[in-house]
C-alpha positions as CSV (number, residue, x, y, z in Angstrom):
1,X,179.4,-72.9,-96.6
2,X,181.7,-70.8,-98.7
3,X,180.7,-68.2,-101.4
4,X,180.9,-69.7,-105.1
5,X,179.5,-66.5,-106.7
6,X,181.8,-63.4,-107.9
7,X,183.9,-61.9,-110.3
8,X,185.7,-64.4,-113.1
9,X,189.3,-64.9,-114.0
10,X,189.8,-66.4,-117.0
11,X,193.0,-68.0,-117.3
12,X,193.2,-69.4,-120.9
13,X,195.7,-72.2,-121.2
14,X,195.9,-75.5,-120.1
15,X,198.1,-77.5,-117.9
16,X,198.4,-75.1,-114.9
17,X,200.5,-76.7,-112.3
18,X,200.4,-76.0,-108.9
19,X,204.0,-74.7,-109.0
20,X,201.9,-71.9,-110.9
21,X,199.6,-71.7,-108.6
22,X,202.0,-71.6,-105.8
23,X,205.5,-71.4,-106.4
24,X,207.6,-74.0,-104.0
25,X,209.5,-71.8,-102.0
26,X,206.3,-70.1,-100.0
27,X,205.3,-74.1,-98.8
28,X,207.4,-73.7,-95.6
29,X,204.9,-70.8,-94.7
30,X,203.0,-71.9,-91.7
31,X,200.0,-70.2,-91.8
32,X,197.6,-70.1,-94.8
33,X,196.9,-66.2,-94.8
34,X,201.1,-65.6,-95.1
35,X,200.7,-67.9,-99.0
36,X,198.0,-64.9,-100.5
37,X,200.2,-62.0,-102.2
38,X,201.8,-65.1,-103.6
39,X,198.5,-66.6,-105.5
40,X,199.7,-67.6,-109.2
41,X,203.0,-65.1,-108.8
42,X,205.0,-67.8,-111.7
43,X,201.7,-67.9,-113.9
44,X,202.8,-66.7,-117.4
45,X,200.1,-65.6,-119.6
46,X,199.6,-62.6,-122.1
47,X,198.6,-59.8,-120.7
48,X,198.5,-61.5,-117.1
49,X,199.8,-59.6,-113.8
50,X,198.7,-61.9,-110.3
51,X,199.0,-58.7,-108.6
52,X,196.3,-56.8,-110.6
53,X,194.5,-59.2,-111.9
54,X,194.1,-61.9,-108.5
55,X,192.1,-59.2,-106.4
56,X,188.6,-59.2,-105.6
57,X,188.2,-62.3,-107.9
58,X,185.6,-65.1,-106.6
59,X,186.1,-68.2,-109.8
60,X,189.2,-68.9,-112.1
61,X,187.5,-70.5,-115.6
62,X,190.4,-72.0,-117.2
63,X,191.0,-75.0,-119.5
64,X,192.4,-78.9,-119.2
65,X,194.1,-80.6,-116.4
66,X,194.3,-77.3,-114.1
67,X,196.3,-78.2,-111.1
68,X,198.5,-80.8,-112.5
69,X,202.0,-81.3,-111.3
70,X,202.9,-81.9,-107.0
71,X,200.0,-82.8,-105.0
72,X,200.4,-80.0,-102.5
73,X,197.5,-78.9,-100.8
74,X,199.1,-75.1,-100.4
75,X,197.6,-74.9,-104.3
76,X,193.7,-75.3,-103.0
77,X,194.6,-73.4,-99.9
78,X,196.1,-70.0,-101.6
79,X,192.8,-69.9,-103.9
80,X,191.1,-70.4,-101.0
81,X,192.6,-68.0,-98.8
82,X,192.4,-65.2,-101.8
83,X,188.5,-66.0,-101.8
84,X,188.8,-68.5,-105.0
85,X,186.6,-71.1,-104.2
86,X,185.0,-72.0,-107.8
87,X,187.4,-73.1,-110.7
88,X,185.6,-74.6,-113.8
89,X,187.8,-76.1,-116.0
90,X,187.6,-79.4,-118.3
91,X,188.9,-81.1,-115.9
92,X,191.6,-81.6,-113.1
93,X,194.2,-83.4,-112.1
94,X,192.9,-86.0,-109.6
95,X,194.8,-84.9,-106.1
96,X,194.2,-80.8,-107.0
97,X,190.6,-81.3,-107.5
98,X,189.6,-83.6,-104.3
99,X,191.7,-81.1,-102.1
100,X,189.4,-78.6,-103.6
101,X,186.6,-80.5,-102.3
102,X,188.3,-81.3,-99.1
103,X,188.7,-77.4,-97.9
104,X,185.2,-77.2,-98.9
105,X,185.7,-75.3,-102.3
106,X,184.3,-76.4,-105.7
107,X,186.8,-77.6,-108.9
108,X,183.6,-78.3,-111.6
109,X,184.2,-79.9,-114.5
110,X,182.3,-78.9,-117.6
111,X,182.5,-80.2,-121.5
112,X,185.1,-78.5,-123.4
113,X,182.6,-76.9,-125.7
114,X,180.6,-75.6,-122.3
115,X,184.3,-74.0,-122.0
116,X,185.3,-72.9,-125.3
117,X,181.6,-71.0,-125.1
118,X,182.3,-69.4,-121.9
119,X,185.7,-68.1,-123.6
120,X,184.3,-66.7,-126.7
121,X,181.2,-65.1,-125.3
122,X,182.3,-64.1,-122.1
123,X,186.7,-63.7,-121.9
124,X,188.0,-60.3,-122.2
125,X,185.1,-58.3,-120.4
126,X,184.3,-57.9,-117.0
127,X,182.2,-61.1,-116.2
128,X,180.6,-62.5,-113.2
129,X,179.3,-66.2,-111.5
130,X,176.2,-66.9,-109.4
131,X,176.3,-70.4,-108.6
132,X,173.0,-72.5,-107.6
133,X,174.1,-75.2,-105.6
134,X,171.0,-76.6,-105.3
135,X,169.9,-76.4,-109.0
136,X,173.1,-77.1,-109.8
137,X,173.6,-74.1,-112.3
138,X,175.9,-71.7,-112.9
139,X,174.6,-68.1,-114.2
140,X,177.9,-66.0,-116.3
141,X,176.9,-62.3,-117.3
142,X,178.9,-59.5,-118.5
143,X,176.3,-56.5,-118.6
144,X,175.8,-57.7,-122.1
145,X,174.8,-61.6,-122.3
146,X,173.9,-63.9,-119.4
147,X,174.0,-67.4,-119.9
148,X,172.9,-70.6,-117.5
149,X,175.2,-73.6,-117.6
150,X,174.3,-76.8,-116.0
151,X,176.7,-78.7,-113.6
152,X,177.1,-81.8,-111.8
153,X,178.8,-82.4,-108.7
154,X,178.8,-85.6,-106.8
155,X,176.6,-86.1,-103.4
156,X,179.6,-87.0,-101.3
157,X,181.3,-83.6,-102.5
158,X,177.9,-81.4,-102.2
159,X,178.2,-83.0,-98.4
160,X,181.7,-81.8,-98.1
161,X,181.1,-78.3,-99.9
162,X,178.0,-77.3,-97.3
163,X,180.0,-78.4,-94.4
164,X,182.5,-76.4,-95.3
165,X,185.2,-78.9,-95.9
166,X,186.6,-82.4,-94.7
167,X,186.8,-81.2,-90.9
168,X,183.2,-79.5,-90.7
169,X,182.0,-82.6,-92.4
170,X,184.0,-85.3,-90.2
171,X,182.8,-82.7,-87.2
172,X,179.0,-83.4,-87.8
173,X,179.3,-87.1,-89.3
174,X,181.7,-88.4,-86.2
């Protein structure tokens, strides 16, 4: 099972598209590790560099619909592969958020006010995640405040997340 605990980026905008995410010309790379330096490279945001800011970051907390646009799997893969395997967001587009799931990495949905909360307490400081999977609860602190935030996440993508993905789940189940 993967890590879902770690240092936050907050990416504060909506409608992140997975040619954000990973820009098109790095999908003919054949192995995962060769998509990392390239991790949300086309990303536009105030005050946002990929190269500073990616590093040594564990959970993206962004808006609506991250991971809209092609239904690439490189998207879940680069996050993955740069150790990102915990984005809470309103929600995601359909295809983005099962491949999450199926590479055995968590996209959590959470009400737009748990969100806009998260922001205003906890954006623009140094922040971390500790995620109980079993309680299902997220704990965000930033030296200054802690908070607890409930989740839920479904019991055929709790199966997938502790096996590690679709392959160490289809490796136990079949």
């Amino acid at each position: 099972m993967k890590n879902f605990s770690g240092k936050i980026l907050f990416l504060d905008r909506s409608d992140i598209n997975t040619d954000e995410i990973i820009p098109a010309k790095y999908l003919t790379e054949s192995q995962k590790e060769a998509l990392i330096p390239y991790c949300l490279e086309d990303l536009v945001l105030p005050g946002f560099d990929p190269k500073r800011d990616v590093a040594g970051k564990a959970v993206i907390v962004t808006r609506r619909n991250f991971g809209c646009g092609s239904s690439r799997e490189h998207a879940p893969w680069v996050l993955e592969y740069n150790n990102i395997n915990l984005v809470i967001a309103v929600n995601f587009a359909r295809i983005f958020r099962q491949n999450m799931f199926n590479c055995g990495c968590m996209a959590i949905s959470l009400a737009e006010e748990v969100i806009d909360e998260i922001f205003s307490v906890f954006a623009g400081a140094e922040a971390d995640c500790s995620t109980d999977l079993e309680k299902q609860t997220f704990t965000i602190s930033n030296g200054k405040e802690t908070k607890v935030y409930p989740f839920s996440i479904g019991a055929f993508d709790l199966e997938l997340v502790k096996a590690g993905g679709w392959v160490g789940y289809a490796d136990k189940k079949y």
